[in-house]
C-alpha positions as CSV (number, residue, x, y, z in Angstrom):
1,X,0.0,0.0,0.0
2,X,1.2,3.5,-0.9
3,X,0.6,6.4,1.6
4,X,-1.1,8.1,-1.6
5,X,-4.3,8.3,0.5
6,X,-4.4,10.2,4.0
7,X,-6.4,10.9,6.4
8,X,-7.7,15.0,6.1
9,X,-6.4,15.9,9.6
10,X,-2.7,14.2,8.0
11,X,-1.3,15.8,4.6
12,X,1.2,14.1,2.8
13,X,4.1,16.8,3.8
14,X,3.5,15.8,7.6
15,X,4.5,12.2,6.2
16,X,7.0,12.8,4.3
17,X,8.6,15.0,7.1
18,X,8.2,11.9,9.5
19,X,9.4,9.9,6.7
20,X,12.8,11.5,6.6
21,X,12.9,12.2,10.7
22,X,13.2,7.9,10.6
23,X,15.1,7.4,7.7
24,X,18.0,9.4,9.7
25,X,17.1,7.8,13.6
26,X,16.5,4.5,12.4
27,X,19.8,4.1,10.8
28,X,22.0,3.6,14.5
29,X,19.1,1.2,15.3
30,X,20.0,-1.1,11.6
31,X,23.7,-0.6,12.2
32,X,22.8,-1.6,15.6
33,X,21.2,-5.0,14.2
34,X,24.9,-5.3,12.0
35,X,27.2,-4.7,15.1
36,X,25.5,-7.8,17.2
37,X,25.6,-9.8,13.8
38,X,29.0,-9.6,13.8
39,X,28.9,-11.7,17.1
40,X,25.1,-13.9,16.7
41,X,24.9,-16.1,13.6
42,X,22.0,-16.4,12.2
43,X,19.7,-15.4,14.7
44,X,18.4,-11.9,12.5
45,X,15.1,-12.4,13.4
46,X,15.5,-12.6,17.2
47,X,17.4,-9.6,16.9
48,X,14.9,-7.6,15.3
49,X,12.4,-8.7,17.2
50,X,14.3,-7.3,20.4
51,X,14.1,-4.5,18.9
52,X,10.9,-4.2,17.8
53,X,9.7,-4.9,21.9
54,X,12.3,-2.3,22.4
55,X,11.1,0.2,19.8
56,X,7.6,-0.6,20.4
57,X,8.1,-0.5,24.5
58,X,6.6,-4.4,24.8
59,X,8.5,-7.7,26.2
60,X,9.3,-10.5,24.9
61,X,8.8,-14.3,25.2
62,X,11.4,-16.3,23.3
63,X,10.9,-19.9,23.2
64,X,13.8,-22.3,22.0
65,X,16.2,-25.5,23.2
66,X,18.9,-24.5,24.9
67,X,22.2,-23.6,23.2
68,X,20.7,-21.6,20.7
69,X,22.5,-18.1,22.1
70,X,19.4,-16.4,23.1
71,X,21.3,-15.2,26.9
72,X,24.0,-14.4,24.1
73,X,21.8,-12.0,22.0
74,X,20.1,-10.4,25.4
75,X,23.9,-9.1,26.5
76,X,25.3,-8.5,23.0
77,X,22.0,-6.1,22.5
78,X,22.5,-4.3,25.8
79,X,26.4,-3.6,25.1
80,X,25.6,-2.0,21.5
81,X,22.4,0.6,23.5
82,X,25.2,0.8,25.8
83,X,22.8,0.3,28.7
84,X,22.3,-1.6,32.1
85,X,22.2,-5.7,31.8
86,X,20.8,-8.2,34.3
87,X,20.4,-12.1,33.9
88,X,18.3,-14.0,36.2
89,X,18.2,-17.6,36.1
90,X,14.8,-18.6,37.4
91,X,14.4,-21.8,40.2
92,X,11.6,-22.8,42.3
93,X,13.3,-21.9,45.0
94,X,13.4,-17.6,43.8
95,X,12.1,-15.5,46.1
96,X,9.6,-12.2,44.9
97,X,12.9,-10.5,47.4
98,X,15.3,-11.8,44.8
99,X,14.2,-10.1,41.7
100,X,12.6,-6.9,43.2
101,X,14.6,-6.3,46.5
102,X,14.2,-5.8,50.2
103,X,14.5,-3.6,53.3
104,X,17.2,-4.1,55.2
105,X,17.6,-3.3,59.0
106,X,20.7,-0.8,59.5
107,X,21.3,-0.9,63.5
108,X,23.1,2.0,63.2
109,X,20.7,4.5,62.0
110,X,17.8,2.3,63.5
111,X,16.3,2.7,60.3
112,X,15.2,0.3,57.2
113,X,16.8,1.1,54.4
114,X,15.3,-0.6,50.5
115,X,17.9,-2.6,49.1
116,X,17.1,-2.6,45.2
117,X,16.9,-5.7,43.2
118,X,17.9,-7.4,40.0
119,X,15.2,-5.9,38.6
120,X,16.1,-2.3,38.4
121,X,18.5,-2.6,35.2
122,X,17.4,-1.2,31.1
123,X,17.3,-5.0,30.2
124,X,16.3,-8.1,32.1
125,X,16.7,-11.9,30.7
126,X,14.6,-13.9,32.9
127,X,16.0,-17.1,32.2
128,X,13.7,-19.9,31.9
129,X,10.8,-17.7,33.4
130,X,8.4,-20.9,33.9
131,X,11.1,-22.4,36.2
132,X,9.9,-19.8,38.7
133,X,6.5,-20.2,41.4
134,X,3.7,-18.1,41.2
135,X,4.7,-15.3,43.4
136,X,7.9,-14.6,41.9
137,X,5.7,-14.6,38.3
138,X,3.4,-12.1,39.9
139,X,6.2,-9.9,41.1
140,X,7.6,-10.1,37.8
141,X,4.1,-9.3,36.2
142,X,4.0,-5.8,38.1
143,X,7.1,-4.5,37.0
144,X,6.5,-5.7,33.3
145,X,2.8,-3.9,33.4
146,X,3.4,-1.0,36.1
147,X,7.1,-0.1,35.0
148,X,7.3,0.1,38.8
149,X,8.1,-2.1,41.6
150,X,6.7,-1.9,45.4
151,X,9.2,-2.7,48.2
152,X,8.1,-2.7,52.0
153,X,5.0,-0.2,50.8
154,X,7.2,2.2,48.8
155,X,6.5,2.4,45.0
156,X,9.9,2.6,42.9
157,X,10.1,3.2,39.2
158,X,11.8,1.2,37.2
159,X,14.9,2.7,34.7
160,X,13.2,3.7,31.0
161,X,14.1,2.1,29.0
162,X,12.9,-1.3,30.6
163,X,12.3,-4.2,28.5
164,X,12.1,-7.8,29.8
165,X,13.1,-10.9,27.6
166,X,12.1,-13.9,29.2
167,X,13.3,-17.2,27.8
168,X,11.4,-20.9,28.5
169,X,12.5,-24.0,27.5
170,X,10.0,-26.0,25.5
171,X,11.5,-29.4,26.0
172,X,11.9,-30.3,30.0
173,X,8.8,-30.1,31.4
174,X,9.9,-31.1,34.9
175,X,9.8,-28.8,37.4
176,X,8.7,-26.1,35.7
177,X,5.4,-23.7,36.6
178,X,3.3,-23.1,32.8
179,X,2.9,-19.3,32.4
180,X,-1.0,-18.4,32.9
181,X,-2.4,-16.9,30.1
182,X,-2.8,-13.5,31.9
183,X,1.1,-13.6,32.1
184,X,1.5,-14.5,28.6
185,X,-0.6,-11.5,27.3
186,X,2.1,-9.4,29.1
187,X,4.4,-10.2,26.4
188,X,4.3,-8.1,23.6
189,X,5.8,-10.8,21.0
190,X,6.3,-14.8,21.3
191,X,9.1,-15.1,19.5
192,X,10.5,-19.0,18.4
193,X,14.0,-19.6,17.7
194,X,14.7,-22.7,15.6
195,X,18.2,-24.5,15.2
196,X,20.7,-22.8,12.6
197,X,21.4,-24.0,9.0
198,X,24.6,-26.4,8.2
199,X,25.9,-23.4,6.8
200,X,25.2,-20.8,10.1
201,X,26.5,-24.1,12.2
202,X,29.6,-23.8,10.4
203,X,30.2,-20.0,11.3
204,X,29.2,-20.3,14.5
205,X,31.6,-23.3,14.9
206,X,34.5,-21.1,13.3
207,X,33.8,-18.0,15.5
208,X,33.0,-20.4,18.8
209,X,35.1,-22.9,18.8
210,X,37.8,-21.7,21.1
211,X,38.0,-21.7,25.2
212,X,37.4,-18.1,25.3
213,X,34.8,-16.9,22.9
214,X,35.1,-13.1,22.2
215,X,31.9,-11.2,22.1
216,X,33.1,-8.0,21.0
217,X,30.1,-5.8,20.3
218,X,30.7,-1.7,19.6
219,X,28.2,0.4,21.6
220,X,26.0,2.3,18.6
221,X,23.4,3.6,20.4
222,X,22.5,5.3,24.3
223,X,19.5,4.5,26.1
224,X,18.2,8.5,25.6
225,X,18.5,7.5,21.7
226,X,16.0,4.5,22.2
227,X,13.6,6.7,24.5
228,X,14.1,9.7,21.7
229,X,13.3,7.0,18.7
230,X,9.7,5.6,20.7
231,X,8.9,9.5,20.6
232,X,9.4,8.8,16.5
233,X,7.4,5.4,16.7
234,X,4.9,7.3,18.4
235,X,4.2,9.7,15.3
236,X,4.2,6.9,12.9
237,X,1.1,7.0,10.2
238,X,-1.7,4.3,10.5
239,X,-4.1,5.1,7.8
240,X,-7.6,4.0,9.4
241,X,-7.7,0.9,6.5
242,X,-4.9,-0.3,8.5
243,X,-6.2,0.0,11.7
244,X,-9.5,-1.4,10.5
245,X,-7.4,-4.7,9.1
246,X,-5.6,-5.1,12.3
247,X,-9.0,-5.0,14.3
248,X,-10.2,-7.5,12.0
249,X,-7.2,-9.9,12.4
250,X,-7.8,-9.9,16.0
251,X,-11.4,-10.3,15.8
252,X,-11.1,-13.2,13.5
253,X,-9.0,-15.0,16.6
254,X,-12.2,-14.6,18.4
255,X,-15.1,-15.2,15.9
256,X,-13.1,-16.8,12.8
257,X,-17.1,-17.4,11.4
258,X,-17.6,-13.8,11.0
259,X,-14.9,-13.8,8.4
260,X,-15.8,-17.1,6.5
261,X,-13.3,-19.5,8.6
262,X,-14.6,-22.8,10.0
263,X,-12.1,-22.8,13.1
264,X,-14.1,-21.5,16.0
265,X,-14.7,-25.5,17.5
266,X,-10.3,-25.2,17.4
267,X,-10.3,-21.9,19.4
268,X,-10.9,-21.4,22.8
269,X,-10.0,-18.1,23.4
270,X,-8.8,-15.3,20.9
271,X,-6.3,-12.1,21.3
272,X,-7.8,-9.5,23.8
273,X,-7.8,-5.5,22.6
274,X,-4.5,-5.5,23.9
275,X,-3.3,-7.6,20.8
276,X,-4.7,-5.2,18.9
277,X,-2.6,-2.6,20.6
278,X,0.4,-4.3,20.2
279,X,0.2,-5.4,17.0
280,X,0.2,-1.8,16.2
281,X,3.2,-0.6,18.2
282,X,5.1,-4.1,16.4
283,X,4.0,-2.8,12.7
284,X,4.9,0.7,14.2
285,X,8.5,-0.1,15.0
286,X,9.0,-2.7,12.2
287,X,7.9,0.4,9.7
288,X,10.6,2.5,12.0
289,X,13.2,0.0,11.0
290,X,13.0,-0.2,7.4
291,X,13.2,3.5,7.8
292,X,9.6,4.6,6.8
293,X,7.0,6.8,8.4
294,X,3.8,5.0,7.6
295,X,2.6,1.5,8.3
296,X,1.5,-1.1,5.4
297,X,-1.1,-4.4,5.9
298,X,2.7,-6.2,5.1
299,X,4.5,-4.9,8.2
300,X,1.4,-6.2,10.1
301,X,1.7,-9.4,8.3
302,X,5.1,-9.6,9.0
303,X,4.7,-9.3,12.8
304,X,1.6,-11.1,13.2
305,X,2.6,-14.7,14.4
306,X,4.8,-13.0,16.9
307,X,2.4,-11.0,18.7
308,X,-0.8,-13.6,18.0
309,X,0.6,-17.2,18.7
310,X,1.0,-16.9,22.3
311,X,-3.1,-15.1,22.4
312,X,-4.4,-18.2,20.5
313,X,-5.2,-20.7,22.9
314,X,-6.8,-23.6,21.2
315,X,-9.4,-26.4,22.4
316,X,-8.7,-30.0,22.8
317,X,-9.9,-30.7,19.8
318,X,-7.3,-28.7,18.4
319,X,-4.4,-30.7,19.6
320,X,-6.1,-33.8,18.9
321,X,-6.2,-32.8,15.5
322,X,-2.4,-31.9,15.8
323,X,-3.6,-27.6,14.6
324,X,-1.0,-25.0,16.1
325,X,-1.9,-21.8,16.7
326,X,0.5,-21.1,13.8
327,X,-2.1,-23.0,11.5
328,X,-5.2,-21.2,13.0
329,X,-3.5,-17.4,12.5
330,X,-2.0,-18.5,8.7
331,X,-5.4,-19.3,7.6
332,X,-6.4,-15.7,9.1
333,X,-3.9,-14.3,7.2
334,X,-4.7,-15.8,4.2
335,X,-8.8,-15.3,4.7
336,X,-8.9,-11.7,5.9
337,X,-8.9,-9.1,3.3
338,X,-6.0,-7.3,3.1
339,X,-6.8,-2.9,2.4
Protein backbone atom coordinates (compact mmCIF):
# COMPACT_ATOMS: atom_id res chain seq x y z
CA UNK A 1 0.00 0.00 0.00
CA UNK A 2 1.23 3.52 -0.94
CA UNK A 3 0.56 6.41 1.58
CA UNK A 4 -1.13 8.12 -1.58
CA UNK A 5 -4.34 8.27 0.50
CA UNK A 6 -4.38 10.21 4.02
CA UNK A 7 -6.45 10.94 6.44
CA UNK A 8 -7.73 15.04 6.14
CA UNK A 9 -6.40 15.87 9.61
CA UNK A 10 -2.71 14.22 8.03
CA UNK A 11 -1.27 15.82 4.55
CA UNK A 12 1.19 14.06 2.83
CA UNK A 13 4.08 16.80 3.79
CA UNK A 14 3.46 15.76 7.60
CA UNK A 15 4.53 12.17 6.17
CA UNK A 16 6.96 12.75 4.27
CA UNK A 17 8.58 15.05 7.06
CA UNK A 18 8.24 11.86 9.53
CA UNK A 19 9.37 9.85 6.72
CA UNK A 20 12.76 11.48 6.61
CA UNK A 21 12.92 12.20 10.73
CA UNK A 22 13.16 7.95 10.57
CA UNK A 23 15.07 7.38 7.69
CA UNK A 24 18.03 9.41 9.68
CA UNK A 25 17.06 7.81 13.64
CA UNK A 26 16.48 4.54 12.39
CA UNK A 27 19.78 4.12 10.82
CA UNK A 28 22.00 3.63 14.46
CA UNK A 29 19.13 1.15 15.25
CA UNK A 30 20.02 -1.13 11.61
CA UNK A 31 23.75 -0.60 12.24
CA UNK A 32 22.79 -1.63 15.55
CA UNK A 33 21.16 -5.03 14.15
CA UNK A 34 24.87 -5.30 12.00
CA UNK A 35 27.17 -4.74 15.09
CA UNK A 36 25.54 -7.79 17.16
CA UNK A 37 25.61 -9.79 13.75
CA UNK A 38 29.01 -9.58 13.76
CA UNK A 39 28.87 -11.65 17.07
CA UNK A 40 25.10 -13.86 16.70
CA UNK A 41 24.89 -16.11 13.56
CA UNK A 42 21.96 -16.43 12.17
CA UNK A 43 19.68 -15.40 14.72
CA UNK A 44 18.42 -11.91 12.47
CA UNK A 45 15.10 -12.41 13.40
CA UNK A 46 15.47 -12.64 17.15
CA UNK A 47 17.43 -9.58 16.87
CA UNK A 48 14.90 -7.55 15.30
CA UNK A 49 12.42 -8.66 17.22
CA UNK A 50 14.34 -7.32 20.37
CA UNK A 51 14.14 -4.48 18.93
CA UNK A 52 10.89 -4.16 17.81
CA UNK A 53 9.67 -4.94 21.90
CA UNK A 54 12.31 -2.29 22.42
CA UNK A 55 11.09 0.21 19.75
CA UNK A 56 7.60 -0.58 20.44
CA UNK A 57 8.14 -0.49 24.46
CA UNK A 58 6.65 -4.36 24.83
CA UNK A 59 8.48 -7.66 26.22
CA UNK A 60 9.27 -10.52 24.87
CA UNK A 61 8.82 -14.32 25.21
CA UNK A 62 11.42 -16.32 23.34
CA UNK A 63 10.95 -19.89 23.17
CA UNK A 64 13.81 -22.33 22.01
CA UNK A 65 16.18 -25.52 23.17
CA UNK A 66 18.93 -24.53 24.92
CA UNK A 67 22.15 -23.55 23.20
CA UNK A 68 20.74 -21.57 20.69
CA UNK A 69 22.47 -18.09 22.10
CA UNK A 70 19.44 -16.41 23.12
CA UNK A 71 21.25 -15.18 26.85
CA UNK A 72 24.02 -14.35 24.09
CA UNK A 73 21.76 -12.03 22.00
CA UNK A 74 20.12 -10.43 25.35
CA UNK A 75 23.88 -9.09 26.55
CA UNK A 76 25.30 -8.46 22.99
CA UNK A 77 22.03 -6.07 22.52
CA UNK A 78 22.49 -4.28 25.78
CA UNK A 79 26.43 -3.61 25.05
CA UNK A 80 25.58 -2.00 21.47
CA UNK A 81 22.36 0.56 23.54
CA UNK A 82 25.22 0.81 25.81
CA UNK A 83 22.76 0.25 28.74
CA UNK A 84 22.27 -1.59 32.09
CA UNK A 85 22.24 -5.67 31.79
CA UNK A 86 20.76 -8.20 34.27
CA UNK A 87 20.44 -12.12 33.85
CA UNK A 88 18.32 -13.97 36.18
CA UNK A 89 18.18 -17.62 36.10
CA UNK A 90 14.75 -18.64 37.45
CA UNK A 91 14.41 -21.77 40.21
CA UNK A 92 11.61 -22.82 42.32
CA UNK A 93 13.30 -21.90 45.00
CA UNK A 94 13.39 -17.57 43.85
CA UNK A 95 12.06 -15.48 46.14
CA UNK A 96 9.59 -12.18 44.90
CA UNK A 97 12.87 -10.49 47.45
CA UNK A 98 15.34 -11.78 44.75
CA UNK A 99 14.17 -10.15 41.72
CA UNK A 100 12.58 -6.89 43.24
CA UNK A 101 14.65 -6.25 46.46
CA UNK A 102 14.20 -5.84 50.24
CA UNK A 103 14.52 -3.63 53.27
CA UNK A 104 17.21 -4.14 55.17
CA UNK A 105 17.63 -3.32 59.00
CA UNK A 106 20.69 -0.77 59.47
CA UNK A 107 21.34 -0.88 63.46
CA UNK A 108 23.12 1.98 63.18
CA UNK A 109 20.66 4.47 62.01
CA UNK A 110 17.82 2.26 63.51
CA UNK A 111 16.30 2.74 60.26
CA UNK A 112 15.19 0.34 57.20
CA UNK A 113 16.76 1.14 54.36
CA UNK A 114 15.31 -0.61 50.54
CA UNK A 115 17.88 -2.60 49.12
CA UNK A 116 17.08 -2.61 45.16
CA UNK A 117 16.86 -5.74 43.21
CA UNK A 118 17.92 -7.42 39.98
CA UNK A 119 15.24 -5.87 38.57
CA UNK A 120 16.12 -2.32 38.43
CA UNK A 121 18.49 -2.62 35.22
CA UNK A 122 17.36 -1.17 31.10
CA UNK A 123 17.26 -4.96 30.16
CA UNK A 124 16.31 -8.12 32.07
CA UNK A 125 16.69 -11.91 30.67
CA UNK A 126 14.56 -13.94 32.90
CA UNK A 127 16.05 -17.05 32.15
CA UNK A 128 13.75 -19.93 31.87
CA UNK A 129 10.79 -17.70 33.39
CA UNK A 130 8.36 -20.91 33.91
CA UNK A 131 11.10 -22.41 36.23
CA UNK A 132 9.91 -19.76 38.70
CA UNK A 133 6.51 -20.23 41.38
CA UNK A 134 3.65 -18.14 41.16
CA UNK A 135 4.75 -15.30 43.38
CA UNK A 136 7.90 -14.56 41.92
CA UNK A 137 5.71 -14.63 38.31
CA UNK A 138 3.37 -12.12 39.90
CA UNK A 139 6.24 -9.89 41.14
CA UNK A 140 7.63 -10.06 37.82
CA UNK A 141 4.07 -9.33 36.22
CA UNK A 142 4.02 -5.84 38.11
CA UNK A 143 7.14 -4.47 37.02
CA UNK A 144 6.52 -5.75 33.32
CA UNK A 145 2.77 -3.89 33.36
CA UNK A 146 3.37 -1.02 36.09
CA UNK A 147 7.07 -0.15 34.99
CA UNK A 148 7.34 0.14 38.80
CA UNK A 149 8.05 -2.06 41.61
CA UNK A 150 6.68 -1.94 45.39
CA UNK A 151 9.19 -2.70 48.22
CA UNK A 152 8.09 -2.69 51.98
CA UNK A 153 5.04 -0.16 50.76
CA UNK A 154 7.19 2.22 48.79
CA UNK A 155 6.47 2.36 45.03
CA UNK A 156 9.89 2.60 42.90
CA UNK A 157 10.11 3.16 39.21
CA UNK A 158 11.83 1.20 37.23
CA UNK A 159 14.86 2.67 34.67
CA UNK A 160 13.19 3.74 30.98
CA UNK A 161 14.14 2.09 28.97
CA UNK A 162 12.86 -1.25 30.62
CA UNK A 163 12.31 -4.22 28.47
CA UNK A 164 12.07 -7.82 29.78
CA UNK A 165 13.13 -10.87 27.60
CA UNK A 166 12.11 -13.89 29.18
CA UNK A 167 13.30 -17.16 27.81
CA UNK A 168 11.43 -20.89 28.47
CA UNK A 169 12.53 -24.03 27.54
CA UNK A 170 10.02 -26.04 25.49
CA UNK A 171 11.53 -29.37 25.99
CA UNK A 172 11.93 -30.33 30.00
CA UNK A 173 8.79 -30.10 31.36
CA UNK A 174 9.87 -31.10 34.85
CA UNK A 175 9.77 -28.75 37.43
CA UNK A 176 8.65 -26.10 35.68
CA UNK A 177 5.38 -23.70 36.62
CA UNK A 178 3.33 -23.06 32.78
CA UNK A 179 2.95 -19.32 32.38
CA UNK A 180 -1.04 -18.39 32.86
CA UNK A 181 -2.41 -16.93 30.13
CA UNK A 182 -2.78 -13.54 31.90
CA UNK A 183 1.10 -13.63 32.10
CA UNK A 184 1.45 -14.48 28.64
CA UNK A 185 -0.56 -11.51 27.32
CA UNK A 186 2.10 -9.35 29.14
CA UNK A 187 4.37 -10.18 26.36
CA UNK A 188 4.27 -8.12 23.64
CA UNK A 189 5.84 -10.79 21.00
CA UNK A 190 6.26 -14.77 21.35
CA UNK A 191 9.09 -15.09 19.49
CA UNK A 192 10.48 -19.04 18.44
CA UNK A 193 14.00 -19.59 17.74
CA UNK A 194 14.74 -22.69 15.62
CA UNK A 195 18.19 -24.50 15.16
CA UNK A 196 20.72 -22.77 12.58
CA UNK A 197 21.37 -24.04 8.97
CA UNK A 198 24.55 -26.40 8.16
CA UNK A 199 25.91 -23.40 6.80
CA UNK A 200 25.18 -20.78 10.13
CA UNK A 201 26.47 -24.07 12.23
CA UNK A 202 29.60 -23.81 10.45
CA UNK A 203 30.20 -19.99 11.26
CA UNK A 204 29.17 -20.35 14.46
CA UNK A 205 31.59 -23.27 14.94
CA UNK A 206 34.52 -21.11 13.33
CA UNK A 207 33.77 -18.00 15.53
CA UNK A 208 33.04 -20.41 18.84
CA UNK A 209 35.09 -22.86 18.82
CA UNK A 210 37.77 -21.73 21.14
CA UNK A 211 38.02 -21.68 25.21
CA UNK A 212 37.38 -18.10 25.32
CA UNK A 213 34.82 -16.93 22.87
CA UNK A 214 35.14 -13.09 22.24
CA UNK A 215 31.93 -11.16 22.06
CA UNK A 216 33.10 -8.03 21.01
CA UNK A 217 30.09 -5.76 20.25
CA UNK A 218 30.72 -1.69 19.56
CA UNK A 219 28.20 0.37 21.63
CA UNK A 220 25.95 2.26 18.60
CA UNK A 221 23.37 3.65 20.41
CA UNK A 222 22.54 5.35 24.35
CA UNK A 223 19.49 4.48 26.12
CA UNK A 224 18.21 8.53 25.56
CA UNK A 225 18.47 7.49 21.71
CA UNK A 226 16.05 4.49 22.22
CA UNK A 227 13.57 6.67 24.52
CA UNK A 228 14.13 9.75 21.68
CA UNK A 229 13.26 7.04 18.73
CA UNK A 230 9.70 5.58 20.72
CA UNK A 231 8.89 9.50 20.56
CA UNK A 232 9.45 8.79 16.46
CA UNK A 233 7.43 5.43 16.71
CA UNK A 234 4.86 7.33 18.42
CA UNK A 235 4.16 9.66 15.34
CA UNK A 236 4.24 6.87 12.86
CA UNK A 237 1.13 7.00 10.22
CA UNK A 238 -1.74 4.28 10.55
CA UNK A 239 -4.12 5.11 7.77
CA UNK A 240 -7.56 3.98 9.42
CA UNK A 241 -7.69 0.93 6.49
CA UNK A 242 -4.89 -0.28 8.52
CA UNK A 243 -6.24 -0.02 11.73
CA UNK A 244 -9.47 -1.43 10.52
CA UNK A 245 -7.40 -4.74 9.06
CA UNK A 246 -5.58 -5.06 12.34
CA UNK A 247 -8.95 -5.02 14.32
CA UNK A 248 -10.22 -7.54 12.01
CA UNK A 249 -7.17 -9.91 12.35
CA UNK A 250 -7.79 -9.87 16.02
CA UNK A 251 -11.41 -10.30 15.85
CA UNK A 252 -11.13 -13.21 13.51
CA UNK A 253 -8.98 -15.03 16.58
CA UNK A 254 -12.20 -14.62 18.43
CA UNK A 255 -15.09 -15.24 15.94
CA UNK A 256 -13.13 -16.76 12.85
CA UNK A 257 -17.13 -17.41 11.42
CA UNK A 258 -17.59 -13.76 10.96
CA UNK A 259 -14.93 -13.79 8.36
CA UNK A 260 -15.78 -17.10 6.51
CA UNK A 261 -13.34 -19.46 8.56
CA UNK A 262 -14.56 -22.76 9.97
CA UNK A 263 -12.08 -22.77 13.14
CA UNK A 264 -14.11 -21.46 16.03
CA UNK A 265 -14.72 -25.54 17.52
CA UNK A 266 -10.30 -25.18 17.43
CA UNK A 267 -10.30 -21.90 19.38
CA UNK A 268 -10.88 -21.38 22.82
CA UNK A 269 -10.01 -18.12 23.35
CA UNK A 270 -8.80 -15.30 20.92
CA UNK A 271 -6.32 -12.07 21.30
CA UNK A 272 -7.77 -9.47 23.77
CA UNK A 273 -7.82 -5.49 22.59
CA UNK A 274 -4.45 -5.48 23.93
CA UNK A 275 -3.33 -7.64 20.81
CA UNK A 276 -4.72 -5.17 18.89
CA UNK A 277 -2.60 -2.58 20.58
CA UNK A 278 0.38 -4.25 20.16
CA UNK A 279 0.24 -5.35 16.96
CA UNK A 280 0.17 -1.82 16.17
CA UNK A 281 3.16 -0.65 18.16
CA UNK A 282 5.05 -4.08 16.42
CA UNK A 283 4.02 -2.83 12.70
CA UNK A 284 4.91 0.69 14.23
CA UNK A 285 8.51 -0.06 14.97
CA UNK A 286 9.00 -2.68 12.17
CA UNK A 287 7.88 0.43 9.73
CA UNK A 288 10.63 2.49 11.99
CA UNK A 289 13.22 -0.04 10.97
CA UNK A 290 12.95 -0.20 7.44
CA UNK A 291 13.20 3.50 7.80
CA UNK A 292 9.62 4.61 6.75
CA UNK A 293 7.05 6.82 8.36
CA UNK A 294 3.83 5.01 7.62
CA UNK A 295 2.57 1.49 8.31
CA UNK A 296 1.53 -1.11 5.41
CA UNK A 297 -1.13 -4.35 5.87
CA UNK A 298 2.73 -6.20 5.13
CA UNK A 299 4.49 -4.92 8.24
CA UNK A 300 1.45 -6.20 10.07
CA UNK A 301 1.74 -9.42 8.30
CA UNK A 302 5.13 -9.61 9.04
CA UNK A 303 4.66 -9.29 12.84
CA UNK A 304 1.57 -11.10 13.23
CA UNK A 305 2.55 -14.66 14.43
CA UNK A 306 4.75 -12.97 16.85
CA UNK A 307 2.37 -10.98 18.66
CA UNK A 308 -0.82 -13.56 17.98
CA UNK A 309 0.60 -17.18 18.74
CA UNK A 310 0.98 -16.88 22.26
CA UNK A 311 -3.11 -15.14 22.36
CA UNK A 312 -4.40 -18.17 20.48
CA UNK A 313 -5.22 -20.67 22.88
CA UNK A 314 -6.84 -23.64 21.25
CA UNK A 315 -9.36 -26.43 22.41
CA UNK A 316 -8.69 -29.98 22.77
CA UNK A 317 -9.94 -30.70 19.77
CA UNK A 318 -7.28 -28.73 18.36
CA UNK A 319 -4.43 -30.73 19.62
CA UNK A 320 -6.08 -33.81 18.90
CA UNK A 321 -6.22 -32.81 15.45
CA UNK A 322 -2.45 -31.85 15.82
CA UNK A 323 -3.57 -27.63 14.60
CA UNK A 324 -0.96 -25.04 16.10
CA UNK A 325 -1.93 -21.78 16.73
CA UNK A 326 0.53 -21.14 13.80
CA UNK A 327 -2.10 -22.97 11.52
CA UNK A 328 -5.23 -21.18 12.96
CA UNK A 329 -3.49 -17.43 12.45
CA UNK A 330 -1.95 -18.46 8.71
CA UNK A 331 -5.43 -19.27 7.61
CA UNK A 332 -6.45 -15.74 9.14
CA UNK A 333 -3.94 -14.27 7.16
CA UNK A 334 -4.68 -15.85 4.19
CA UNK A 335 -8.82 -15.29 4.65
CA UNK A 336 -8.95 -11.66 5.90
CA UNK A 337 -8.90 -9.14 3.29
CA UNK A 338 -6.03 -7.30 3.05
CA UNK A 339 -6.77 -2.86 2.42
Amino acid sequence: MSHATVNNNVTHEQINQISEQIKTHSEPFRRLLGEVGRVIVGQEQLMHRMLVGLLGNGHLLIEGVPGLAKTTAVSCLAKGINTGFQRLQFTPDLLPADLIGTLIYRPQDQDFVVQKGPIFSNLILADEINRAPAKVQSALLEAMQERQVTIGGETHLLDEPFLVMATQNPVEQEGTYPLPEAQMDRFMLKVIVGYPNHKEELEILKRMSKTKASYDVQSVLDPEDVVEARKLVDQIYVDDRVSSYIVDLVVATREPESYGIEAKHLIQYGGSPRASINLTLAAKANAFLAGRGYVTPQDVKDIAHDVLRHRVILTYEAEAEDISSVDIIDRILSEVQVP
